[in-house]
DSSP file (Angstrom, degrees, kcal/mol; ACC not computed):
  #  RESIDUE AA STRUCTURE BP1 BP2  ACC     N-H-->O    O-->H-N    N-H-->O    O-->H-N    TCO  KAPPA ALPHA  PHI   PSI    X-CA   Y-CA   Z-CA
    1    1 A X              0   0    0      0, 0.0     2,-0.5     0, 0.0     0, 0.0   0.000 360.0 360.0 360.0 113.3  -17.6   10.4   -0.8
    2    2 A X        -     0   0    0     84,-0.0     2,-0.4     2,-0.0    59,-0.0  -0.757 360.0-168.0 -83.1 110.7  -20.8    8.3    0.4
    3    3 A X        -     0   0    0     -2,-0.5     2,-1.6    58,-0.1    83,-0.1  -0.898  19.5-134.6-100.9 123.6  -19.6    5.1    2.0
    4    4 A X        -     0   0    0     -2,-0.4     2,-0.4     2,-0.0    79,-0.0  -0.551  35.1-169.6 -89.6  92.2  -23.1    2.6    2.5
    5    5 A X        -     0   0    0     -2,-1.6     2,-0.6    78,-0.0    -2,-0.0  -0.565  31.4-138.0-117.0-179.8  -22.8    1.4    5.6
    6    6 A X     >> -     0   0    0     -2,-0.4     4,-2.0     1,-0.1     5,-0.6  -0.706  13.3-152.6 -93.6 126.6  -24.4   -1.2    7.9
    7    7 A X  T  45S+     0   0    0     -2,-0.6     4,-0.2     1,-0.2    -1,-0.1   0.839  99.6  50.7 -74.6  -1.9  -25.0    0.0   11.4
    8    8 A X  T  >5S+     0   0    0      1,-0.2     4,-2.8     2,-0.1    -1,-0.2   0.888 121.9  39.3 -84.7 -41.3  -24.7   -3.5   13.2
    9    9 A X  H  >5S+     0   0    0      2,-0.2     4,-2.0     1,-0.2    -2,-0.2   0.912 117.5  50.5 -47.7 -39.4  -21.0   -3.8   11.0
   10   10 A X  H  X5S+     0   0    0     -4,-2.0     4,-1.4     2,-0.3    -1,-0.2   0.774 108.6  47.5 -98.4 -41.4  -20.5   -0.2   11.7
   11   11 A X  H  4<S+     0   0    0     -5,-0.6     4,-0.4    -4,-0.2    -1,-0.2   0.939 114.5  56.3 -63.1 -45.2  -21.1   -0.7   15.5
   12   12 A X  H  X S+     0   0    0     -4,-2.8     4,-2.0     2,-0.2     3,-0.3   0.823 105.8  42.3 -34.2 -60.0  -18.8   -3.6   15.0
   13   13 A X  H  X S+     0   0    0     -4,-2.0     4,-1.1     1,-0.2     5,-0.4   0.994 113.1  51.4 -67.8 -72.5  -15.9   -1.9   13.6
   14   14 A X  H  < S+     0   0    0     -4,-1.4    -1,-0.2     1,-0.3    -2,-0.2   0.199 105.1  53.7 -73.0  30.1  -15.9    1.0   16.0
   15   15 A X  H >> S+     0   0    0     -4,-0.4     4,-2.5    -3,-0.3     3,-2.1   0.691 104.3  57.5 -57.4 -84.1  -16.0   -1.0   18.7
   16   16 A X  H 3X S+     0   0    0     -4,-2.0     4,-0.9     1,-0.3     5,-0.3   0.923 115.1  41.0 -25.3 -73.8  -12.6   -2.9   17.0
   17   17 A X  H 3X S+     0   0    0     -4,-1.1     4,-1.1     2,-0.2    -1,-0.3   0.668 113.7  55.1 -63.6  -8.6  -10.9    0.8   17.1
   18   18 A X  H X> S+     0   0    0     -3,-2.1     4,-4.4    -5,-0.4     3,-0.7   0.956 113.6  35.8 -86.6 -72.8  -12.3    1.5   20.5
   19   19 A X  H 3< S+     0   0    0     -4,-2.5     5,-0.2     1,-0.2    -2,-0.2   0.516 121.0  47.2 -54.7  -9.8  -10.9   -1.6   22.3
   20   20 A X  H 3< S+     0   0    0     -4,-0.9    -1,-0.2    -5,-0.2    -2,-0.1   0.608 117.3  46.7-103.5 -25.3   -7.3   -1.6   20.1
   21   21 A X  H << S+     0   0    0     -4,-1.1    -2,-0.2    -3,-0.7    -3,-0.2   0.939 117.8  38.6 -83.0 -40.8   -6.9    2.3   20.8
   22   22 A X  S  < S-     0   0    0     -4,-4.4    -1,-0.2    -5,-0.2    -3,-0.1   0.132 107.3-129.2 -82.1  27.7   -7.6    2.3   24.1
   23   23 A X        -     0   0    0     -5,-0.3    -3,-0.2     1,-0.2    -4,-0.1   0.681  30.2-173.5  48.4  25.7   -6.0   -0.7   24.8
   24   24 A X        -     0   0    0     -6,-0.2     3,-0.5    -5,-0.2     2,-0.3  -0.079   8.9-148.9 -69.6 131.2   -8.3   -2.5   26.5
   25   25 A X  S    S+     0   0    0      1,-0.2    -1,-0.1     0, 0.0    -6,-0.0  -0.843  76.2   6.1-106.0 134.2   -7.2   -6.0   28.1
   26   26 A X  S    S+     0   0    0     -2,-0.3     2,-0.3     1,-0.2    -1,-0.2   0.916 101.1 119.6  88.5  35.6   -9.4   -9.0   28.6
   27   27 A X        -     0   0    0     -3,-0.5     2,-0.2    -8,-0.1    -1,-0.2  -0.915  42.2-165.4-168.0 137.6  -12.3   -7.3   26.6
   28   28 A X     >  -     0   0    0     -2,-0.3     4,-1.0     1,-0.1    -9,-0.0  -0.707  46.5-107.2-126.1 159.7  -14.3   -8.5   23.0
   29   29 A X  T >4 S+     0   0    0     -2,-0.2     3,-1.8     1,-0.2    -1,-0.1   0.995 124.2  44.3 -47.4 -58.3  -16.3   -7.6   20.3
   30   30 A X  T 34 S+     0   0    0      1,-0.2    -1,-0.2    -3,-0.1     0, 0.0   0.938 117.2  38.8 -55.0 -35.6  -18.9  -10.0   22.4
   31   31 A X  T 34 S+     0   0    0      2,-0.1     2,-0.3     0, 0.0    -1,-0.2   0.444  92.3 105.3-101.0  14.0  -18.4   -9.0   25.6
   32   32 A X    <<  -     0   0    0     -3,-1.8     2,-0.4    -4,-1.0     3,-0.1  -0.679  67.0-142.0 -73.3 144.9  -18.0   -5.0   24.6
   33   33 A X        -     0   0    0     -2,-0.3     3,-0.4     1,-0.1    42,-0.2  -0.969   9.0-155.5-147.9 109.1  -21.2   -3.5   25.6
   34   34 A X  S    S+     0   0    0     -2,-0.4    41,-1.5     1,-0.2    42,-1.0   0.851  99.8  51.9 -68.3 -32.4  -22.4   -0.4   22.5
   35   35 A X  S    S+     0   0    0     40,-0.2     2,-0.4    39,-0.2    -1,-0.2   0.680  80.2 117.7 -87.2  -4.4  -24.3    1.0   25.1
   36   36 A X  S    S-     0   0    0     -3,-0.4    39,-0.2     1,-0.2     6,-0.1  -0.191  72.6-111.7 -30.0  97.1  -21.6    1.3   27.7
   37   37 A X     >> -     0   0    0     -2,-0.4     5,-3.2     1,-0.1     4,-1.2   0.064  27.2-159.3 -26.7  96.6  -20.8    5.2   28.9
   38   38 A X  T  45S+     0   0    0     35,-6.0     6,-1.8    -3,-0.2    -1,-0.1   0.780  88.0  34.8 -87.2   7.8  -17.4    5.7   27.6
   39   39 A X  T  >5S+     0   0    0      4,-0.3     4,-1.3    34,-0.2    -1,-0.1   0.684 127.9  35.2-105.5 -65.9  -16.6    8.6   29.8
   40   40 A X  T  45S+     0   0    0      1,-0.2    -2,-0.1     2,-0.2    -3,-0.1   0.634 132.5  22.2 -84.3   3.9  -18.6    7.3   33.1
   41   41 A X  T  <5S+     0   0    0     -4,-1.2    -1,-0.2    -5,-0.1    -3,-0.2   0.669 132.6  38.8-124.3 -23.8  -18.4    4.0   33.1
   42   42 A X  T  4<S-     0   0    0     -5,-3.2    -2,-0.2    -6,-0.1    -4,-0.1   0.170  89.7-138.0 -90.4  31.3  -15.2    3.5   31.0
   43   43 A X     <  +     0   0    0     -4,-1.3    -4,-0.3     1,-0.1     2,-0.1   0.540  39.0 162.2  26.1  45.2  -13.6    6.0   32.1
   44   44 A X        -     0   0    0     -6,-1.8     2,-0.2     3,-0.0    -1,-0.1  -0.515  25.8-144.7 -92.5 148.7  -12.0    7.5   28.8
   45   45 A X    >>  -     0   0    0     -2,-0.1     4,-1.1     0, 0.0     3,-0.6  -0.719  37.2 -88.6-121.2 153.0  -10.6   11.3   29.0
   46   46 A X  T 34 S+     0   0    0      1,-0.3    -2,-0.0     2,-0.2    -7,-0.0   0.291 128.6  62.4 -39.7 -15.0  -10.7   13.7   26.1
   47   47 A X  T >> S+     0   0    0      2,-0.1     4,-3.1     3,-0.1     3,-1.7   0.896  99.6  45.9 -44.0 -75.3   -7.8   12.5   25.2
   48   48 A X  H <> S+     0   0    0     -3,-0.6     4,-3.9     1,-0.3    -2,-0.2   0.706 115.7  49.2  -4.1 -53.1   -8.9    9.2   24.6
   49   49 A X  H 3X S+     0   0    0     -4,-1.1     4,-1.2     2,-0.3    -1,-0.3   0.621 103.9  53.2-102.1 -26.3  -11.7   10.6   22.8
   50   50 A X  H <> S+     0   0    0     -3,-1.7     4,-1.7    -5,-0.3    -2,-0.2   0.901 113.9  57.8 -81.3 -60.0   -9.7   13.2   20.3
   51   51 A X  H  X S+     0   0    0     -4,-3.1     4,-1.2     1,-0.2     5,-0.3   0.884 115.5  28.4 -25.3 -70.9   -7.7    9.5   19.7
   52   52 A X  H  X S+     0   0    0     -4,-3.9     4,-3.1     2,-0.2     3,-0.2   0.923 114.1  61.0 -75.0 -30.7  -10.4    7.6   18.6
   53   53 A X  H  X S+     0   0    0     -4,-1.2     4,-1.7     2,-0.2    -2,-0.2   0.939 110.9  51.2 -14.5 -87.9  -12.5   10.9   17.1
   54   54 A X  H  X S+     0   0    0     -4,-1.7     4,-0.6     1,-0.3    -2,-0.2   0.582 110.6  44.1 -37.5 -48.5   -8.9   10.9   14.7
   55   55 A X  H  X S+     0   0    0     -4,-1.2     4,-1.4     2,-0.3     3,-0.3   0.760 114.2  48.9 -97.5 -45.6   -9.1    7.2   13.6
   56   56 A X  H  < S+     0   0    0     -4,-3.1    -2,-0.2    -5,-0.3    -3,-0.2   0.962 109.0  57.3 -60.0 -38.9  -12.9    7.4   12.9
   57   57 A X  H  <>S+     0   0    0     -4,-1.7     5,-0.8     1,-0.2    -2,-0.3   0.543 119.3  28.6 -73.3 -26.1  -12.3   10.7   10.8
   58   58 A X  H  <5S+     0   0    0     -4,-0.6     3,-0.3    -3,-0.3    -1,-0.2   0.533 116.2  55.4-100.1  -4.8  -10.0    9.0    8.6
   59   59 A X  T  <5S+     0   0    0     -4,-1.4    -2,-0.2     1,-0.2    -3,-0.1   0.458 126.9  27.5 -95.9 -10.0  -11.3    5.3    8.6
   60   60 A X  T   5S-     0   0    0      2,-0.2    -1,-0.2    -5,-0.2   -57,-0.1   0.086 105.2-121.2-155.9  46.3  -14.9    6.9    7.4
   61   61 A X  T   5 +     0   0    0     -3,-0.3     2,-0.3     1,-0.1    -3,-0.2   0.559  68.7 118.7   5.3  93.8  -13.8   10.1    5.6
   62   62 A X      < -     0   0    0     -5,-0.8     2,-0.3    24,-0.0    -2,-0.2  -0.875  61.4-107.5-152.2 176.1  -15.8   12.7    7.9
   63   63 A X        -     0   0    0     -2,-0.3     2,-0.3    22,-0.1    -5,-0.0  -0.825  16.0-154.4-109.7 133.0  -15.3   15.4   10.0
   64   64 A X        -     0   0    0     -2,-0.3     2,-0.4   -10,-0.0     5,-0.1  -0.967  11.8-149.1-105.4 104.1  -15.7   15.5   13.9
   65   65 A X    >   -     0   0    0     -2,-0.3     3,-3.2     1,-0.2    -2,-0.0  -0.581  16.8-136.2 -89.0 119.7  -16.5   18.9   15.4
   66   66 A X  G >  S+     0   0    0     -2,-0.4     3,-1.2     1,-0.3     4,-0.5   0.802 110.3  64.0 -20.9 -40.4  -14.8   18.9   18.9
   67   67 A X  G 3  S+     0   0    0      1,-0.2     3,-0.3     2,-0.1    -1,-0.3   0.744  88.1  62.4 -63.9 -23.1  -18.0   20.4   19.7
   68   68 A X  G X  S+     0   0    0     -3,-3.2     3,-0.8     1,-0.2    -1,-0.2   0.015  86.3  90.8-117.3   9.0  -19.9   17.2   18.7
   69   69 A X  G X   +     0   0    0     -3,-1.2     3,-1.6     1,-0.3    -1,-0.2   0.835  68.0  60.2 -91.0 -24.8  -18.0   15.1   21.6
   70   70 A X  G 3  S+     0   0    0     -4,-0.5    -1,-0.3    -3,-0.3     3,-0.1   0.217 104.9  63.1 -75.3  37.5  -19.9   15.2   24.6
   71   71 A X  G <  S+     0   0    0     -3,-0.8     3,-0.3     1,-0.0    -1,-0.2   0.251  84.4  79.6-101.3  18.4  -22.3   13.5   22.2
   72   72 A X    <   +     0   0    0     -3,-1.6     6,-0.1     1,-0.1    -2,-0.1  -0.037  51.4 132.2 -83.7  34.8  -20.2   10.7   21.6
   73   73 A X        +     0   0    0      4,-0.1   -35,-6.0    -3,-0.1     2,-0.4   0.447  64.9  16.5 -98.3 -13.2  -20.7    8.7   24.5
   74   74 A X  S    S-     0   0    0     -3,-0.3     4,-0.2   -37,-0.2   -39,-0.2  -0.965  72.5-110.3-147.7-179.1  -21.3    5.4   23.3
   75   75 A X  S  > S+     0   0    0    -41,-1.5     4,-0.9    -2,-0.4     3,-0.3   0.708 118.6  55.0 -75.9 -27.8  -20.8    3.4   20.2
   76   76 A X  H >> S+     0   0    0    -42,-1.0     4,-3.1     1,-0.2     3,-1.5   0.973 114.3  46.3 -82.2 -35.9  -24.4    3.0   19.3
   77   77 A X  H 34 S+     0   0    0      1,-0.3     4,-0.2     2,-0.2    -2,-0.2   0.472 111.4  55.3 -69.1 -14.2  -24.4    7.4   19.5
   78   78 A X  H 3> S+     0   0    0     -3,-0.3     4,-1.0    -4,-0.2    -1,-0.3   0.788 106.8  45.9 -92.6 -21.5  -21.3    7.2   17.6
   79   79 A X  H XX>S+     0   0    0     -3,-1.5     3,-3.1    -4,-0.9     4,-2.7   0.982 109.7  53.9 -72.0 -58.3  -22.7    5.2   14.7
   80   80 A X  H 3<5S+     0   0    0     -4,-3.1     4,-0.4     1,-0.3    -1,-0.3   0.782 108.9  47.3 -51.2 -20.3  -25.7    7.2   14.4
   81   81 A X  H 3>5S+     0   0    0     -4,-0.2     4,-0.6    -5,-0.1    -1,-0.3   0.642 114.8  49.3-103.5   8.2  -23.5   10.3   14.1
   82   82 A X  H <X5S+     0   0    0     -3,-3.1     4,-1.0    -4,-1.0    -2,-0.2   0.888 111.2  49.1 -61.2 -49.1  -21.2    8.4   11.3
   83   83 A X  H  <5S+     0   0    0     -4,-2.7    -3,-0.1     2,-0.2    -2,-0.1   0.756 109.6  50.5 -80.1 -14.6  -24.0    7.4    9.6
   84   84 A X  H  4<S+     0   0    0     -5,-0.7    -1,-0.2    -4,-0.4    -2,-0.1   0.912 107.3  59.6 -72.8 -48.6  -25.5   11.1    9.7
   85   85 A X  H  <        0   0    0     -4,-0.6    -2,-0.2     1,-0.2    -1,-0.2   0.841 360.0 360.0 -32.7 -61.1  -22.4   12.1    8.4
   86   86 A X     <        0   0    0     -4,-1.0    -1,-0.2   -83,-0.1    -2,-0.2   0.220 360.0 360.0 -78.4 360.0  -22.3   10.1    5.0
């Protein structure tokens, strides 16, 4: 199924799952940063990462090869590999 999406929406969203899965307190769509390092500067573990990995994979019917996570390292690098996806 080919979903058309927008990447500034798409940046949006997973952003939204980033900050509600990881809980983040005292942090907003506006003041979330796409290019932020989610391993070295937010410190997120592979856990973390399988979590939100799992919520993208059903929120944008695709597949996430485990293999395809250290290239997941920010939100703008995750859109671009959604949108490669559909």
């Amino acid at each position: 199924m080919s979903v058309n999406l927008n990447k500034k929406t798409l940046i949006r969203r997973i952003t939204e799952i980033i900050i509600s899965e990881l809980k983040l307190e005292d942090v907003t769509l506006d003041t979330f940063d796409p290019e932020l390092d989610l391993v070295d500067e937010l410190g997120i573990d592979s856990m973390d990462l399988a979590t939100i990995a799992l919520v993208l994979q059903d929120e944008y019917n695709i597949t996430i090869d485990e293999d395809d996570y250290p290239k997941l390292r920010n939100v703008r690098l995750i859109a671009d590999y959604i949108l490669e996806k559909n």
